[in-house]
C-alpha positions as CSV (number, residue, x, y, z in Angstrom):
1,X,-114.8,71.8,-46.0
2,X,-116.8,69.1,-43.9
3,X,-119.8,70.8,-45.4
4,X,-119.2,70.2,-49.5
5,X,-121.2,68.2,-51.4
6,X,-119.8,64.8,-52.2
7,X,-121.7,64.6,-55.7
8,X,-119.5,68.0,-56.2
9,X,-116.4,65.5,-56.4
10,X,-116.8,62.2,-58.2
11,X,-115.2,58.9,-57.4
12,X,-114.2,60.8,-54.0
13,X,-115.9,60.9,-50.3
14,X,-114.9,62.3,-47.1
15,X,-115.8,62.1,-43.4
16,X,-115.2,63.6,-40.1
17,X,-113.6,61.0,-37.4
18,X,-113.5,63.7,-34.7
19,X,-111.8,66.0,-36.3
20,X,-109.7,64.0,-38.5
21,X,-110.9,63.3,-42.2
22,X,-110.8,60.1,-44.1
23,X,-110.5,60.8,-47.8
24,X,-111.5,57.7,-49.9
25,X,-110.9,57.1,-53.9
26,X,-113.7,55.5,-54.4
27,X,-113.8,54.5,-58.2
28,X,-114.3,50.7,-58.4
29,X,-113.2,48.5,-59.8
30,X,-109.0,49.7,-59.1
31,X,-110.1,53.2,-57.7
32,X,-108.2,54.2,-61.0
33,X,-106.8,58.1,-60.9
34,X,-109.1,59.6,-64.0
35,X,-109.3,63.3,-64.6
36,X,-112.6,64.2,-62.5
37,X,-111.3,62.3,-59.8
38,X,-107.9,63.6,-60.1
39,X,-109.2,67.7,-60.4
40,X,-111.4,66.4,-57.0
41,X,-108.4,65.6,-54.8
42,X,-106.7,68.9,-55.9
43,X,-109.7,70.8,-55.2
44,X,-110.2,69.0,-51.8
45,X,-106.7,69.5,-50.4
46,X,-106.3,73.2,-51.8
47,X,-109.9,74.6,-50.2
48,X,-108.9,72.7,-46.8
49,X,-105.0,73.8,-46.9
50,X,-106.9,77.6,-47.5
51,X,-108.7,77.1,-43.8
52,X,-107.4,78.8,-41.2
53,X,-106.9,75.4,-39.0
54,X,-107.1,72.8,-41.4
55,X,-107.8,69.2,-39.7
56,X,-105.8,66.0,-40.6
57,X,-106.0,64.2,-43.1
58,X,-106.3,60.3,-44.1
59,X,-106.1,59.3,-47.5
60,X,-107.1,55.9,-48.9
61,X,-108.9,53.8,-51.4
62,X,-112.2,52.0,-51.2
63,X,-112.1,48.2,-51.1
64,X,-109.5,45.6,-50.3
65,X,-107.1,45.3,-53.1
66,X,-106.5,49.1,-54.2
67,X,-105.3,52.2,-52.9
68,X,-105.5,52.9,-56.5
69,X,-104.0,51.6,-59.5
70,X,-102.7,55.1,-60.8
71,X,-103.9,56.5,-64.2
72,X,-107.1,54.9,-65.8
73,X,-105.2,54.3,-69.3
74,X,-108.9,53.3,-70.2
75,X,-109.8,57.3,-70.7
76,X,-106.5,57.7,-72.5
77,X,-108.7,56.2,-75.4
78,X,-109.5,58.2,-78.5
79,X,-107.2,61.3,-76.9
80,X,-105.3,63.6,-78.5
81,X,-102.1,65.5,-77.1
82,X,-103.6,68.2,-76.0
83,X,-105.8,65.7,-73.9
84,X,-102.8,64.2,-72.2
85,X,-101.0,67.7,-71.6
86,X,-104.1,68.7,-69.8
87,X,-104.4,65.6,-68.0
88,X,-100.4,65.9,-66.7
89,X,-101.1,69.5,-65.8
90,X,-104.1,68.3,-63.7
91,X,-101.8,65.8,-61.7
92,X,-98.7,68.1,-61.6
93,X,-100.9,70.7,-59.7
94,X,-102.4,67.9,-57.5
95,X,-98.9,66.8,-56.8
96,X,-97.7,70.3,-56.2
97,X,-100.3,70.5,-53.8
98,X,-99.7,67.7,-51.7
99,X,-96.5,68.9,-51.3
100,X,-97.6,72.4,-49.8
101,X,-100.5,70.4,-47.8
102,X,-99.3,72.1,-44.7
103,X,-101.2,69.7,-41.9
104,X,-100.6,66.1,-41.3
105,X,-101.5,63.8,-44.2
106,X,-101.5,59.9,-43.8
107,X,-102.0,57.4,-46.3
108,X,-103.8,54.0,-45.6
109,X,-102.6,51.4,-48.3
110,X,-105.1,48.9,-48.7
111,X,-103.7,47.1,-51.9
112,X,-102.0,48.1,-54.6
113,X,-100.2,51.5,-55.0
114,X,-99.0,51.7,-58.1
115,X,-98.3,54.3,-60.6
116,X,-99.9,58.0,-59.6
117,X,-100.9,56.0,-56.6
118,X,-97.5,55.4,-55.8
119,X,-96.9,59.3,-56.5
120,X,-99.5,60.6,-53.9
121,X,-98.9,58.2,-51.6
122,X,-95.2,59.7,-51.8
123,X,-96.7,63.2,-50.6
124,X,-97.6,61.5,-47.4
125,X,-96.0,62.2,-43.8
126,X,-96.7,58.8,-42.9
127,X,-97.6,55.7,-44.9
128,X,-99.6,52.5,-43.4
129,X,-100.0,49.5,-45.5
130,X,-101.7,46.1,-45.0
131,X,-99.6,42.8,-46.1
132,X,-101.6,42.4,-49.3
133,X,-100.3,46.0,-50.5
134,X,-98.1,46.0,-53.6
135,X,-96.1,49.1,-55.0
136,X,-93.7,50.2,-57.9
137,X,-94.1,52.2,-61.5
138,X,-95.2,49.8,-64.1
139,X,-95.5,52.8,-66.3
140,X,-92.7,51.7,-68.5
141,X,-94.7,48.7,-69.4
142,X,-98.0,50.0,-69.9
143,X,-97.0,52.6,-72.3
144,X,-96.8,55.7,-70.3
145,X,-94.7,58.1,-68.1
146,X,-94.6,58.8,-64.3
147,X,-95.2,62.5,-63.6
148,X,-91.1,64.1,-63.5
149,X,-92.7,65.8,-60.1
150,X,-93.6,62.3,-58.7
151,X,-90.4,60.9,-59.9
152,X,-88.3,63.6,-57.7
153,X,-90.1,63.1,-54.8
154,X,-89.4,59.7,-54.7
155,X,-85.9,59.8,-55.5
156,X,-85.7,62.4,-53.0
157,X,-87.3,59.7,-50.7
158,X,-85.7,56.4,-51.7
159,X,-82.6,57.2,-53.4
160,X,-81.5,57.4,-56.8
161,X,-80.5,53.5,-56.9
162,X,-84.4,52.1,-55.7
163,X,-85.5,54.6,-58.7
164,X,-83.9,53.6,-61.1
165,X,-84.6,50.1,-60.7
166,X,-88.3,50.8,-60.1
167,X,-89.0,53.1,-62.8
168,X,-87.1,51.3,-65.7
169,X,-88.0,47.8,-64.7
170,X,-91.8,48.4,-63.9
171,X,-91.8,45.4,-61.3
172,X,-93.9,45.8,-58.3
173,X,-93.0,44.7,-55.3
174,X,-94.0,43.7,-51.7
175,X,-94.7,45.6,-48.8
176,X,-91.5,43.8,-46.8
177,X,-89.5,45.4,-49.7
178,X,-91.5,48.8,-49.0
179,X,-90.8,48.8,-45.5
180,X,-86.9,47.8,-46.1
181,X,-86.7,50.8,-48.1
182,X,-88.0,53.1,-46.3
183,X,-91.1,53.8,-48.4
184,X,-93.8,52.1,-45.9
185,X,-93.7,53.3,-42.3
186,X,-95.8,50.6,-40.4
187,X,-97.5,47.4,-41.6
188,X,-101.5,46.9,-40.3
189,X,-103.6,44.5,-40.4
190,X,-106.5,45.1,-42.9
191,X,-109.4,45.5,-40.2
192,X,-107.0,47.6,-37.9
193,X,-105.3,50.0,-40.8
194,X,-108.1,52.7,-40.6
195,X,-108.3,52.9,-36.9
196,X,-104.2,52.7,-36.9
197,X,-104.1,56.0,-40.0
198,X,-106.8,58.1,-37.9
199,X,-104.9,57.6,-34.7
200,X,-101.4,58.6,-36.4
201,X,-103.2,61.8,-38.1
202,X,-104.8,63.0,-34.9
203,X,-101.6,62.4,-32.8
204,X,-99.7,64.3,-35.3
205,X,-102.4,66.7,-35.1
206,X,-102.2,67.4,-31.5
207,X,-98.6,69.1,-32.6
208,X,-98.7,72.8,-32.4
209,X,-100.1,74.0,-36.1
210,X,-97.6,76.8,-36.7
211,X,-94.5,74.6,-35.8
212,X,-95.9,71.3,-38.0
213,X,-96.4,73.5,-40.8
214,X,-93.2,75.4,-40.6
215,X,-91.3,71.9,-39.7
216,X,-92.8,69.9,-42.7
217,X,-92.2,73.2,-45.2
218,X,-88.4,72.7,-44.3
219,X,-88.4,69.3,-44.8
220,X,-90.6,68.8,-48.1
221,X,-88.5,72.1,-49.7
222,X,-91.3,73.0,-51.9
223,X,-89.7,75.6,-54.6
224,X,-92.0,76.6,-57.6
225,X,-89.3,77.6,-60.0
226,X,-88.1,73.9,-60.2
227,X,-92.0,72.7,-59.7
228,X,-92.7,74.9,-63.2
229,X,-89.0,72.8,-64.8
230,X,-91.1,69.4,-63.8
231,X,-94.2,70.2,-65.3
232,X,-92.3,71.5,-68.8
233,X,-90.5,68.0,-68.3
234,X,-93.4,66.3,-67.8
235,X,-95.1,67.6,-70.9
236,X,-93.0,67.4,-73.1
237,X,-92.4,63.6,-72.1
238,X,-96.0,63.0,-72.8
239,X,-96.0,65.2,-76.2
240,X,-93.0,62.7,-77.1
241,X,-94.5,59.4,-76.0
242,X,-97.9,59.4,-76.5
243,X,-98.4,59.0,-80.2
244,X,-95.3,56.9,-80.5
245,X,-96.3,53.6,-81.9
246,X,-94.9,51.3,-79.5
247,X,-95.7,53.0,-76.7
248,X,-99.6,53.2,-78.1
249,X,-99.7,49.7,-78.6
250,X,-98.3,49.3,-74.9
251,X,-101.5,50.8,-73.8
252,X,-103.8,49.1,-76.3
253,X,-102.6,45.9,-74.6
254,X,-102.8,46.7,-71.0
255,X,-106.0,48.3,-71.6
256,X,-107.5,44.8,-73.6
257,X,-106.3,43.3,-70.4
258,X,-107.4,45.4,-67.1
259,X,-110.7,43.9,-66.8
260,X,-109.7,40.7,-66.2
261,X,-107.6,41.7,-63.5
262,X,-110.2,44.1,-62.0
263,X,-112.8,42.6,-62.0
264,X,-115.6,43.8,-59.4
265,X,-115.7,40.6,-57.4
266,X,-112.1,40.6,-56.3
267,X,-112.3,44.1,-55.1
């Protein structure tokens, strides 16, 4: 896996901290989740999950204020729904793998989480986060839909009750509220968070393969029949909301908006 050629996936790079990889989204301004970069994370984490001993892995985002701030609405532009359903089926499939991911994966927070970010992050055996790090579903806001997949996974981890209020107010919130919920394991500081993810991953490495793999299949549950009822949810959420007007002009909106708030020089 080591040996792939970065240009092969773009917006994503990789390397090899003795034996534990550091997976960066790498997409400035907001490291935002479009297709190519989306189809590259699924492509990285099935070809290593297919290796006989696949090493550990950290994920993260590039820069100091985002993990990643989920979709990029921005390529949404000029789409049509088949556009969208392909883009949905792309993320399902990344989220489904995640899920079957069967060595230790450990996200590094370093800003904001929000949206699909929040959804991969989810996937994670272990989340660190630095104090800056925001996280919630503005999707409801912004004129579009959390993956059904995502959404089960987190109210699988957090509880029907956190969801709801997440998803249907779109509020982020802090990382003191991520750790009271259970959603954040540990809080680093920002020039001790990488060191403190690759130390996690290789510990949980050192377990014995079979048994973390077995152990982690238990506990995630993965089932394909109900991952094939998210992704006919999913779609047919997006086929519903994605030419609807108000929804559109939520989009329009954020989208006339996001470069202010991403600019290069605060990243």
């Amino acid at each position: 896996m080591t040996e792939m050629s970065t240009a092969a996936l773009p917006g994503l790079t990789w390397a090899d901290h003795s034996g534990v990889l550091v997976v960066t989204m790498d997409r400035p301004p907001a490291n935002a989740l479009n297709r190519s970069l989306i189809v590259g994370l699924y492509t990285f984490f099935t070809e290593l999950a297919s290796h006989a001993a696949p090493a550990p892995v950290v994920l993260t985002g590039a820069g100091a204020r985002f993990f990643t701030a989920g979709g990029d609405i921005k390529e949404l532009e000029g789409t049509g729904p088949a556009e969208i359903e392909g883009r949905m089926r792309d993320f399902h499939a990344l989220l489904v793998a995640l899920d079957r991911f069967p060595r230790p994966l450990i996200a590094a927070v370093n800003g904001h989480c929000v949206g699909g970010g929040m959804e991969l992050a989810l996937f994670a055996d272990t989340i660190l986060a630095t104090a800056n790090a925001k996280f919630g579903f503005p999707e409801i806001n912004h004129g579009l839909l959390p993956a059904d997949k995502g959404l089960r996974r987190a109210e699988y981890i957090l509880g029907t009750r956190a969801v709801r209020s997440m998803v249907l107010s779109g509020d982020l919130f802090s990382v003191e509220q991520a750790v009271s919920i259970g959603l954040v394991d540990r809080v680093e500081q920002a020039d001790t968070l990488l060191a403190a993810a690759i130390e996690t991953a290789r510990t949980a490495g050192a377990k014995a393969p079979v048994l973390y793999r077995a152990l982690k299949r238990s506990v995630n549950d993965p089932d394909d029949v109900r991952d094939e009822r998210s992704l006919v949810d999913t779609i047919d959420a997006a086929k519903a909301y994605f030419e609807d007007p108000a929804a559109a002009a939520l989009r329009a909106g954020w989208n006339r908006d996001r470069i202010s708030r991403t600019a290069p020089a605060d990243r």
